[in-house]
C-alpha positions in Angstrom: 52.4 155.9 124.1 51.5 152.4 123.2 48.4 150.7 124.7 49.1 146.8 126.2 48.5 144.3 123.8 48.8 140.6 124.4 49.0 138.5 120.9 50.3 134.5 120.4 51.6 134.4 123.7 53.6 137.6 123.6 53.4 141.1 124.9 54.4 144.9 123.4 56.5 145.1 126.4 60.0 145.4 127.2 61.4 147.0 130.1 63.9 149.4 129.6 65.4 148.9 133.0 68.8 151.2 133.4 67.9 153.3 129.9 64.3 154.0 131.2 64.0 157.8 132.3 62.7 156.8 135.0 64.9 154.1 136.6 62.6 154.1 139.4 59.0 154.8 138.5 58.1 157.6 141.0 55.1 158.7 142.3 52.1 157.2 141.1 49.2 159.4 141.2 46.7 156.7 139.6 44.8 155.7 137.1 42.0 157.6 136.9 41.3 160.8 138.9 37.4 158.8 139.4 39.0 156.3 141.5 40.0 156.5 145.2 39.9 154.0 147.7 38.1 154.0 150.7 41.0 155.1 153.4 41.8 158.3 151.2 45.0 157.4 150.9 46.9 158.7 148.1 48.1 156.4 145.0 51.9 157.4 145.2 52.1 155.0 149.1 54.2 152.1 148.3 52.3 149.8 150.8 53.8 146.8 152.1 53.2 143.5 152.6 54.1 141.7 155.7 56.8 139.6 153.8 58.3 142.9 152.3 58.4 144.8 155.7 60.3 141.5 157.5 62.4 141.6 154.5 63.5 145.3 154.2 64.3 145.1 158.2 65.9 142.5 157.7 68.1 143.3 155.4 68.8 146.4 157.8 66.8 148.9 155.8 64.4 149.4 158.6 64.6 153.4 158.5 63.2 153.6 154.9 59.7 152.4 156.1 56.9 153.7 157.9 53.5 152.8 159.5 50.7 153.8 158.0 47.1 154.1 159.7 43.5 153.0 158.3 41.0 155.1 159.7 38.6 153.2 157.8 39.6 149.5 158.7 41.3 150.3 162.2 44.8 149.0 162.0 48.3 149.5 161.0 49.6 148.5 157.8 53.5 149.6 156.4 54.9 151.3 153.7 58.2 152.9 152.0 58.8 156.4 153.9 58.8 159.0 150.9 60.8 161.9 150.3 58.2 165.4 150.4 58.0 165.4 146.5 56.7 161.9 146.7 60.1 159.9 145.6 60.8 156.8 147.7 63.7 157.0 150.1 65.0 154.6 148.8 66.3 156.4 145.5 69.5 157.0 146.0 71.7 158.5 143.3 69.3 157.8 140.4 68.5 154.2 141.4 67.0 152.1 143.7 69.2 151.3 147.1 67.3 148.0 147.9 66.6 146.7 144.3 67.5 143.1 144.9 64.3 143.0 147.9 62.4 145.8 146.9 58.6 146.0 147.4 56.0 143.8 145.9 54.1 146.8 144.4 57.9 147.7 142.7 58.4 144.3 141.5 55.0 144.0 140.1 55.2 147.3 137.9 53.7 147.9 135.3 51.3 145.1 136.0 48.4 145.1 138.6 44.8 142.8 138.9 41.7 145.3 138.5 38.6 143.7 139.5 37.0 144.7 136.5 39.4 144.1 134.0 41.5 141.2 135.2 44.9 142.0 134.4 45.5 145.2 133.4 49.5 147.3 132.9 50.1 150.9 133.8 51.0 152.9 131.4 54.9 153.2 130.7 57.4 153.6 128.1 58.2 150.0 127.6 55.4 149.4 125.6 55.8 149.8 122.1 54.4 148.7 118.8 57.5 147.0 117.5 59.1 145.5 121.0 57.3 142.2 121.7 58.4 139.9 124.7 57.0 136.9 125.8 54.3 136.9 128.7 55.7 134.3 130.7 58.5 136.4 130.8 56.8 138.6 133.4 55.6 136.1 135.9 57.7 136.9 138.2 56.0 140.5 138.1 52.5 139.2 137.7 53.2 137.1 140.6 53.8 139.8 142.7 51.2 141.2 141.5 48.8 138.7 142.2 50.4 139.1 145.8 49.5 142.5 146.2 45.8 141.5 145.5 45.7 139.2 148.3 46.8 141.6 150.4 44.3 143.7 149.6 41.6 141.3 150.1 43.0 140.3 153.3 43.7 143.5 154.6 39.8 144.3 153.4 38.7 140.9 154.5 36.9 142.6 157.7 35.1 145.4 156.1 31.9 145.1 157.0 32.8 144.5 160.7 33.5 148.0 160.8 
């Protein structure tokens, strides 16, 4: 597998999208088996944000969410409901049902902001020595991912309160 690489403006990405093997991602198990986060909650929850919930119920897809619990931080927070192998309920005949609204986390993939590293791309079979794709191409993604570091922050914000 390729490693990212960002040269002139362009990327060695190109999403595969309907010939990827894995038209949805699937369960994420992280990056590193050294890093956890403070709730114990595992990598493969497809948290989301409040503007991802509304939108998913609104769109009458209610029933494929669920509320999780932060022991740590006190308070609610949602997320896609998952099947027992860790695939979202919303995979549905090899593809995903809500596509067109689907989670932030989804639409941000591969991309994600490490406070270490800035930001940084899962690894996944789009990247490729000889495929090269402009970055601003993926700002959509990177915006959403950007969105799901906010939420973090926010959702953090109180920490030390507790």
């Amino acid at each position: 597998m390729a490693t990212m690489k960002i040269e002139n403006g362009k990327i060695n990405f190109c999403c595969k999208m309907d010939k990827c093997k894995h038209s949805c991602c699937g369960p994420f198990e992280g990056i590193s088996k050294e890093i956890c986060n403070i709730d114990s909650r595992p990598f493969d929850e497809i948290v989301l944000t409040k503007e991802d919930y509304e939108t998913i119920c609104e769109k009458g897809f209610k029933h494929l969410t669920e509320e999780g619990y932060s022991e740590v931080m006190k308070k609610p927070y949602y997320k896609m409901a998952l099947e027992s192998n860790g695939t979202c309920k919303a995979f549905k005949d090899g593809k995903c049902s809500i596509h067109d609204f689907s989670p932030s986390l989804c639409q941000a993939f591969p991309f994600y902001f490490d406070m270490f590293s800035g930001l940084c791309a899962i690894d996944c079979e789009g990247f490729s020595d000889d495929k090269w794709t402009e970055l601003s191409a993926f700002n959509a993604s990177i915006e959403k991912a950007k969105k799901m570091y906010e939420y973090w922050l926010e959702f953090y914000s109180d920490v030390s309160e507790k």
